[in-house]
N, C-alpha and C positions, 0 to 999 in steps of 0.2 A: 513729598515732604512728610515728616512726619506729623502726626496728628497729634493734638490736646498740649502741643509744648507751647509756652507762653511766647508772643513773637517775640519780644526782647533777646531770647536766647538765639535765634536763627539770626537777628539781624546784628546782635556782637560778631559773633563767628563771621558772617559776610562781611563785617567791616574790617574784622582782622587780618582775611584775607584780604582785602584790597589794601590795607596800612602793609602788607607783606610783601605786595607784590611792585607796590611805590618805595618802600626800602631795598627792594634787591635791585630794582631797573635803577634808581639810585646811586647806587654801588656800579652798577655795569657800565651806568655813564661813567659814572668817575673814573675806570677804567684808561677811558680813551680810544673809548671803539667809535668805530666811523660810523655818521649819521644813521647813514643806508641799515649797516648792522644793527647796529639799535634799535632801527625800526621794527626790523624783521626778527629779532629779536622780540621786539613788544605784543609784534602781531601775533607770534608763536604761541606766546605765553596768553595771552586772549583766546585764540582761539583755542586751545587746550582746556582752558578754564570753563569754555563754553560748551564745549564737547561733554567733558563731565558732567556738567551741569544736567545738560540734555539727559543724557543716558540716565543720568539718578532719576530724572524726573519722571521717565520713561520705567522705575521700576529694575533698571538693566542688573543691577548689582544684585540685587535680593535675592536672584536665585543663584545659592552657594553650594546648590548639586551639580551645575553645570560640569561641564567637563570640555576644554580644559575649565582651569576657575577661572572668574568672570573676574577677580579682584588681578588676576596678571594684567587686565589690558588697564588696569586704575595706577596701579606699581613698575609696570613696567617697561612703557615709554621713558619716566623719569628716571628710574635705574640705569637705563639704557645707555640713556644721555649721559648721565656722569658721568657711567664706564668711558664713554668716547670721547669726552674732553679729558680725561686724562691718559688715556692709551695713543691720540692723536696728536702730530705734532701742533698743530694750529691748537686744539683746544688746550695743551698744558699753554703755548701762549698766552690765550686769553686770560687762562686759571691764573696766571705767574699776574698777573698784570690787574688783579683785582683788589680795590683798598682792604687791607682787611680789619680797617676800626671800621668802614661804613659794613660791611661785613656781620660782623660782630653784632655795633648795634640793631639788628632785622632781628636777633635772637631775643631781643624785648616782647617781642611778640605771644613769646609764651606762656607769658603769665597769662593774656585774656585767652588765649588757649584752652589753660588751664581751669580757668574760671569756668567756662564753657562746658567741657567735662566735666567741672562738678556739680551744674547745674543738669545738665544730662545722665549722671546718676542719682539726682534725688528726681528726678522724674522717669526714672526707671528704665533708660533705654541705653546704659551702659553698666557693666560695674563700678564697687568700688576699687577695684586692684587695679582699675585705668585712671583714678584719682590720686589727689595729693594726700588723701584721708586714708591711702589704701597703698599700691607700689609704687607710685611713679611720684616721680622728686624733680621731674623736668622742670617745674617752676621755679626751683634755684637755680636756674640756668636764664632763663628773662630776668631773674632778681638781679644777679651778678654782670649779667651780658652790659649794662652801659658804663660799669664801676670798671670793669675790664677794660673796654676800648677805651675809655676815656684816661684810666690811670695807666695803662700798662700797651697801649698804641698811640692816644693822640700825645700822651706827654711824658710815658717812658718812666714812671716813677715804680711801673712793674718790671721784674725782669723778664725777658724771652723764654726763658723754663719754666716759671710762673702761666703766662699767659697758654704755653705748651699743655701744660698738666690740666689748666680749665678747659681746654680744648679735648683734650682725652678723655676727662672726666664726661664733660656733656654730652662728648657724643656716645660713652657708655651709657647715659640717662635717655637720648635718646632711642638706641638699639633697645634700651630694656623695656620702655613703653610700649614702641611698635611689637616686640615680641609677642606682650601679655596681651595687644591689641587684636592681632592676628588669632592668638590662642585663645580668646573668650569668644571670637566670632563664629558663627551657626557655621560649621564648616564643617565635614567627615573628620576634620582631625583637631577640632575644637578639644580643649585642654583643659579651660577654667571656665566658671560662672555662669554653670549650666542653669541655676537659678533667675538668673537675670543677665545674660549675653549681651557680648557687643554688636547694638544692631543701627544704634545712631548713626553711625560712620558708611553706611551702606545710603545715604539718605541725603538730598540735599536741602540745606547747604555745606552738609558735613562731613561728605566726601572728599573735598578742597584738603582737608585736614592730609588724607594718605597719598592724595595724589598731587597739591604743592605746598603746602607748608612743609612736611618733614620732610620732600626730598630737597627744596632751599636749606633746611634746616642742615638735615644730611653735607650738604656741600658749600654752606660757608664754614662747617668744622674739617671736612679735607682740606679745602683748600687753603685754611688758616694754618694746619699740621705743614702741609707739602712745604710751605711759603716760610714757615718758621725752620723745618728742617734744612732750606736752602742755604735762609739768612745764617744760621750757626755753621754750615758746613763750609760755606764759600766765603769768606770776608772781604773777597774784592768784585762780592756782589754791587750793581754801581747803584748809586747815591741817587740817580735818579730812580729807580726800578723801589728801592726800597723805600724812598719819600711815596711813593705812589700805594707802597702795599700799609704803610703807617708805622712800618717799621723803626724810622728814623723821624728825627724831627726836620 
């Protein structure tokens, strides 16, 4: 853990995470997966979360001479996993079959996110270009994320190309974070903010950040896109499939 940061700021971020991790299992219920699944399902996501944990505490991530890099095995289980619910038939099931206002609103999340990061740059263990002060704008994305689901899924007063274009938009806001994120980090091929580098995010409990909040993040905006491209393309998508994604009333 890192050292001299006030607890307050560790213990937001750990609650964020767990306020992240009860919105998305949230959503999966609402789905309609079967118990069992759920479970294993829940357990996945726990022990994942623990595993991480461990390793930060252990130090594991901080050396970023490794070879390969040490940050693929933080990145790339959850990448992995995405690719394969949607390259698979059973996981585009599952995707297709996911609310996507309870969805949506998990992107609240990002404002304390947000907050978090900018407490972690005035105490000097991120930049400012991974702040709202600096590049990153992802906290208009938790600002707008419950105004969305709620006006433009649970009651329709937005239209589907509306709600499209927010979904576009954010997950450009996402991709642009992570970019600057990676690029200021102690890494051979570090890019920016050689002055004060991203070293919080190597640290627990702030690890959590790269390796489940923005790949949740990541894939309630796919699979709002997939789910929206369906609903405009098919119209004899049925009634029930689309009461279930919030499409419909």
């Amino acid at each position: 853990m890192l050292q001299n940061l006030p607890l307050f700021i560790p213990v937001v971020f750990a609650l964020t995470t767990l306020v992240t991790l009860v919105f998305f299992l949230s959503a999966v219920r609402k789905s309609g997966v079967s118990a069992s699944a759920f479970s294993y399902i829940t357990a996945g996501l726990l022990v994942w979360l623990a595993i991480k944990a461990a390793l930060a505490f252990t130090d594991f991530f901080k050396d970023t001479t490794a070879v390969p890099p040490r940050l693929i095995f933080a990145v790339g289980p959850p990448l992995l996993t995405i690719l394969l619910l949607f390259v698979t038939r059973r996981g585009r099931s599952f995707v297709d079959q996911l609310p996507l206002s309870a969805l949506t609103y998990t992107n609240f999340v990002r404002v304390p996110v947000e907050l978090v990061l900018y407490w972690l740059f005035l105490h000097k263990t991120i930049p400012e270009l991974m702040t709202f002060t600096g590049r990153n704008f992802d906290i208009l994305v938790g600002i707008t994320a419950p105004l969305v689901a709620y006006l433009g899924l649970t009651n329709q007063y937005l239209s589907k190309r509306i709600v499209m274009v927010w979904n576009v938009l954010s997950l450009g806001l996402l991709l642009n974070i992570v970019f600057h994120g990676i690029l200021s980090a102690t890494t051979p091929f570090q890019q920016f903010a050689f002055d004060q580098p991203n070293i919080a995010l190597l640290h627990f409990p702030f690890i959590w950040l790269p390796t489940f909040i923005v790949p949740v993040a990541l894939l309630t905006h796919l699979v709002s896109i997939r789910q929206l491209i369906k609903a405009t393309a098919s119209p004899t998508v049925s009634n029930k499939t689309a009461i279930k994604a919030g499409l419909i009333s």
